[in-house]
N, C-alpha and C positions, 0 to 999 in steps of 0.2 A: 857601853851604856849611853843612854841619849838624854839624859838629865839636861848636861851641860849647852849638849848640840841646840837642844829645844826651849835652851833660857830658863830652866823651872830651876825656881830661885830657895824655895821652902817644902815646907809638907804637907802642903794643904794644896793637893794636886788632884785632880780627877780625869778620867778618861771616859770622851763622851762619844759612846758607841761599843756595844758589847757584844761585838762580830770578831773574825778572825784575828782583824787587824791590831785590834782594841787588845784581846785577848796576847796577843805576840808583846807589846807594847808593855804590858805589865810586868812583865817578867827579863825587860831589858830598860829599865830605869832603874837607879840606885835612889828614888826618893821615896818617901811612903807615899804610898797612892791612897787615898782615903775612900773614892767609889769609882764607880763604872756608872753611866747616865745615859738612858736609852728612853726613846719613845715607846717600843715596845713593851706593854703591860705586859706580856708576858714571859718577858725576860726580868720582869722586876721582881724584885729578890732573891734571884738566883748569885749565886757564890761563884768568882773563879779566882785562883790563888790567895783565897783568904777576905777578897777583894768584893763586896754584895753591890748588885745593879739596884741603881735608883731613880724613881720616875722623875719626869720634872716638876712635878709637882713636889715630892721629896728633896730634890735638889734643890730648891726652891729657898726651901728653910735652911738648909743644912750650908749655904755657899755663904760665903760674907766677903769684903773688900779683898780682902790677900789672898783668896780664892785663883787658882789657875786651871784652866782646862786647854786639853788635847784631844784635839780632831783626829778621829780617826775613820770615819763617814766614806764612803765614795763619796756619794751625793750631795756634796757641800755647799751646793747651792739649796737644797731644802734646809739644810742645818745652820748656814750664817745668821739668821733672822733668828733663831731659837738663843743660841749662844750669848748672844750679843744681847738679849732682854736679861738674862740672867745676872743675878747680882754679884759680880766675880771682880777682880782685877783684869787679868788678861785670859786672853786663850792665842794656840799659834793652831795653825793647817799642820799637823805628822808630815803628811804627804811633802810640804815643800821643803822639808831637810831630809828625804828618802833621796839617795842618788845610788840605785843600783844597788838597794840594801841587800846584804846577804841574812839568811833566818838564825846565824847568831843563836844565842840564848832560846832556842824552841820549846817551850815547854809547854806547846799545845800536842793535841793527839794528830794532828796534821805530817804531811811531811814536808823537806824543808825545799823542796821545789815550789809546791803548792803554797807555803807562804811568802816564799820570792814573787808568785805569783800573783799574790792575791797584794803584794806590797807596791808591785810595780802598777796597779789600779791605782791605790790609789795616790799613791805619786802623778803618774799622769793627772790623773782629774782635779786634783788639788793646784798641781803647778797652773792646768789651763786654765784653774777659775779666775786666776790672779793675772793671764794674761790676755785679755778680752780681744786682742786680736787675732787670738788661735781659735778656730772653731774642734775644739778636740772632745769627742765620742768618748763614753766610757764603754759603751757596747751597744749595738742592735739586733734583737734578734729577726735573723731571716726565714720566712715561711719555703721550706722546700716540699714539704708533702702534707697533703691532708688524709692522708692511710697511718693505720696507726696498728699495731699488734696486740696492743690492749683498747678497753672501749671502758673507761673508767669515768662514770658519770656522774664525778662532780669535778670532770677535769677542767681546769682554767682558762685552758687552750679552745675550750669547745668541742673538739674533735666527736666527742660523742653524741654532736646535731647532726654529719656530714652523712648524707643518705647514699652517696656515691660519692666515696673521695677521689683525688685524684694526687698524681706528682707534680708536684710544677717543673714545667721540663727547663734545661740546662741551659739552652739561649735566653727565657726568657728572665733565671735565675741572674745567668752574666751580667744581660742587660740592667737588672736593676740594680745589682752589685757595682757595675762601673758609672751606674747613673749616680751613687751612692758615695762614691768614694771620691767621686770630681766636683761634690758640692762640700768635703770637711779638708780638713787638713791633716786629723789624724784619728782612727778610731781605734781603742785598744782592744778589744774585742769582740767578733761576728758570733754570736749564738746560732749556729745552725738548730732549729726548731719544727716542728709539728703539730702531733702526729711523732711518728718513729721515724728520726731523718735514715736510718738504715732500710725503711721499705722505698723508697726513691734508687733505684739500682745507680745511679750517675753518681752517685756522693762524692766517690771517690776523684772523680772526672771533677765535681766543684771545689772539692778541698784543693785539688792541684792548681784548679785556675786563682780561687781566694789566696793561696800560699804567699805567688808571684809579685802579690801587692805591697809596696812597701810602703804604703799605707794602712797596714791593719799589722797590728802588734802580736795576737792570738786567735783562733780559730777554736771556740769550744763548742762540742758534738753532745747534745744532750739527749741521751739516750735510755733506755729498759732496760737494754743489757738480752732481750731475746734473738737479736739476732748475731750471728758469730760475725766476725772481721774477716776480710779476706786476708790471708794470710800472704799471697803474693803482694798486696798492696803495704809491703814492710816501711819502705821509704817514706813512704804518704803519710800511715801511720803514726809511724814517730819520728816525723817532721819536728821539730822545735817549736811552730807556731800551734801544734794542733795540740789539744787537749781533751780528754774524756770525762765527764761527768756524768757519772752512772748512778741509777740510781734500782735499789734494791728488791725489787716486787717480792722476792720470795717464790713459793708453790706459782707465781702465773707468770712466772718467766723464767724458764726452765733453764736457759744457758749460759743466766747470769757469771757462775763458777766458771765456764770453758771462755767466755769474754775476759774476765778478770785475767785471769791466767797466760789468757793470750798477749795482753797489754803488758801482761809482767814480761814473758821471753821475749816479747820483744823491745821490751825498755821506754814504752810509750808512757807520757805524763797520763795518770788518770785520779780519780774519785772516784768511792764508791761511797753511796750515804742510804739509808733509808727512808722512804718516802717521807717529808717532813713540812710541815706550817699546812696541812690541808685546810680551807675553809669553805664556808659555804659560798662561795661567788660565782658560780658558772651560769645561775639562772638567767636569763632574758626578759624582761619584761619591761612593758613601759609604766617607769613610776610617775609620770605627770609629777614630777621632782620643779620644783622655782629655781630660780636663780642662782639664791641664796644656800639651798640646798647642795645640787652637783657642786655649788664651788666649795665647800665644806666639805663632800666625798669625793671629790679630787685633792684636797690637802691632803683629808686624813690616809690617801690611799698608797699603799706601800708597793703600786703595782705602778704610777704614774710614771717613772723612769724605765719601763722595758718597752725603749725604742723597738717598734717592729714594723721588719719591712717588706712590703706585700703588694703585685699588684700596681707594682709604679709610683706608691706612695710609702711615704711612714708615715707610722700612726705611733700617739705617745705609749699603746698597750697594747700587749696580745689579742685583749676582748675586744678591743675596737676592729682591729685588724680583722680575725675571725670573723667580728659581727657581720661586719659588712661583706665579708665573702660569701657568709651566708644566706645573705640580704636578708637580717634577722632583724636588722635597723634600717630604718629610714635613711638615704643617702644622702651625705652633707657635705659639702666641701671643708668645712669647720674641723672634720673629724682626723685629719690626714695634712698631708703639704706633699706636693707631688717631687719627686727623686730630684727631679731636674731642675727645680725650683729657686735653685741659687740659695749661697752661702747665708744673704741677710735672712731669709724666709726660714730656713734651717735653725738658725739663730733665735726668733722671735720661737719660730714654734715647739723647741725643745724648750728656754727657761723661762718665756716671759708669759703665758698663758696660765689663767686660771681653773679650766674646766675645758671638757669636749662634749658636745651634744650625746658621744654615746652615755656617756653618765649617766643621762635620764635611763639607761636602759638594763644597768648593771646592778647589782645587788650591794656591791663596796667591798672590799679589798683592803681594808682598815687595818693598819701592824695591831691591833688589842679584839679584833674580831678572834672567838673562841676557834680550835680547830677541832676538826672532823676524824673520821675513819679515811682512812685513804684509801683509795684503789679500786671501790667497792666497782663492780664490774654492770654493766646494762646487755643486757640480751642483745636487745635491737638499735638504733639510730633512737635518738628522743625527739616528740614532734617540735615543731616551733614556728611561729607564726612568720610569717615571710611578706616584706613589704615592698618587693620589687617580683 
């Protein structure tokens, strides 16, 4: 139990964040936990181990001096600023007393890889916030194909504007990968992304070369689940760093079961979840948005940490990313920082930036935005205005 490890002196304790982490966390303390405190509205109110999530506005009233909270966030650089207005005693970082947590006391629906996994996040990101001379990655995702098995049009990715996708081919994947990896120090995990990283025939060719890095921690493949695995590729597979995160279509992905199955014999790390948080965000348009605006839908947006990398640049989103491949937006130097750009640049433009110009062109991405139907399919490519 981490009571003691974590300093929590009474029982007037709370756990701010109502993700995996958070949820593991409950159930390996010997103190009474009083709530769970999330931004997302839509986690508010929901129950786990007896334990109900409460908004900060709830939190608000409910905390007084002897008040203690625990981080459990990755993203703890959005969360210090919240925490710290609140009316508590203390709070500590989970992450900086995880050293190689084993999942112990599991009493999520998870398995206990997956929450070693999901523990060793945020250990890493907690430890490098505290130490400002490490530039450490909690993930980026990398653009490898813009073909996709599905054409699902309200996908976030965009994929369902690409009127002729294409692969990004394997040099010039490398190229940005090592242009990537010589400006951090340490990144815990590469999101191979799309599109279906399985229509990119070389996948297997990029897993092996990402592997070799002893700079990247994991390698997670997020996929439909419609295409099968090569079965000779056992090694690559289930490698230790690679991971599968699949995700469920049902009737429009026919070989989700023969994937699943095959990841089992061969003992590879995976997830499978059902398509989940859809919202309305894929649209394009320019909202002639103020100042004051984008930088309000860049706080509020739950999308602003999926580093992604494309093209010789990263961008702080997928939408930006996309946007601009699909020259759906206006070209901005603002929106991006190029691979090679060195360490301080890196630095500035993951945590010290308010907003990116593509803002003005997004719909918002807000954790209390309602969700949608998932998956709903488009015949054709969707138009879209192109300003290049």
């Amino acid at each position: 139990m981490y009571s003691e490890t974590l300093g929590l002196t009474g029982s007037n304790v709370y756990i701010y964040g109502f993700g995996l982490t958070g949820k593991w966390l409950s159930g390996n303390l010997d103190c009474h936990v009083r709530g769970f405190i999330d931004t997302d509205e839509k986690k508010v109110g929901r129950t786990f181990n007896g334990i109900k999530v409460l908004s900060l506005e709830q939190a608000k009233k409910t905390l007084d001096g002897d008040s203690q909270i625990v981080v459990t966030v990755v993203d703890i650089q959005d969360v210090v600023p919240i925490v710290e207005a609140l009316p508590h005693k203390d709070w500590v970082p989970l992450g900086i007393y995880l050293n190689e947590t084993k999942a112990l006391n599991n009493n999520t629906e998870e398995s206990d890889s997956y929450i070693e996994y999901a523990l060793k996040v945020v250990e890493g990101c907690h430890k490098a916030y505290f130490l400002k001379d490490v530039l450490y990655l909690r993930s980026i995702d990398i653009v490898i194909t813009e073909k996709c098995s599905l054409r699902c049009k309200d996908c976030s990715n965009l994929m369902q504007y690409y009127e002729a996708p294409v692969d990004i081919t394997f040099n010039e994947i490398v190229m940005d990968f090592e242009k990537l990896v010589s400006s951090v120090d340490h990144i815990y995990e590469i999101r191979l992304i799309g599109g279906e990283p399985f229509m990119n025939k070389d996948i297997y060719k990029i897993l092996r070369h990402m592997i070799e890095s002893p700079k990247v921690s994991s390698i997670v493949i997020y996929s439909n689940a419609s295409i099968p695995v090569k079965m000779g590729e056992v090694d690559t597979i289930r490698h230790p760093k690679v991971v599968f995160s699949l995700t469920d279509y049902g009737d429009l992905s026919k070989n989700t079961s023969k994937v699943v199955q095959s990841l089992k014999d061969i003992g590879a790390t995976f997830r499978l979840q059902p398509p989940m948080n859809w919202t309305d965000s894929s649209e394009i348009q320019d909202y002639n948005r103020t100042k004051d605006e984008v930088e309000k839908l860049f706080a509020d947006c739950c999308g602003k940490n999926l580093l992604t990398a494309t093209n010789g640049k990263l961008y702080r989103c997928p939408f930006a990313a996309n946007a601009e491949r699909l020259q759906a937006i206006p070209r901005d130097p603002a929106n991006s920082v190029l691979l090679d750009a060195g360490r301080d640049a890196f630095r500035r433009y993951t945590t010290s930036i308010n907003y990116i110009p593509a803002c003005n062109f997004c719909k918002g991405r807000s954790f209390g935005a309602p969700e949608i139907e998932p998956a709903i399919q488009s015949e054709q490519p969707i138009p879209y205005r192109k300003y290049i």
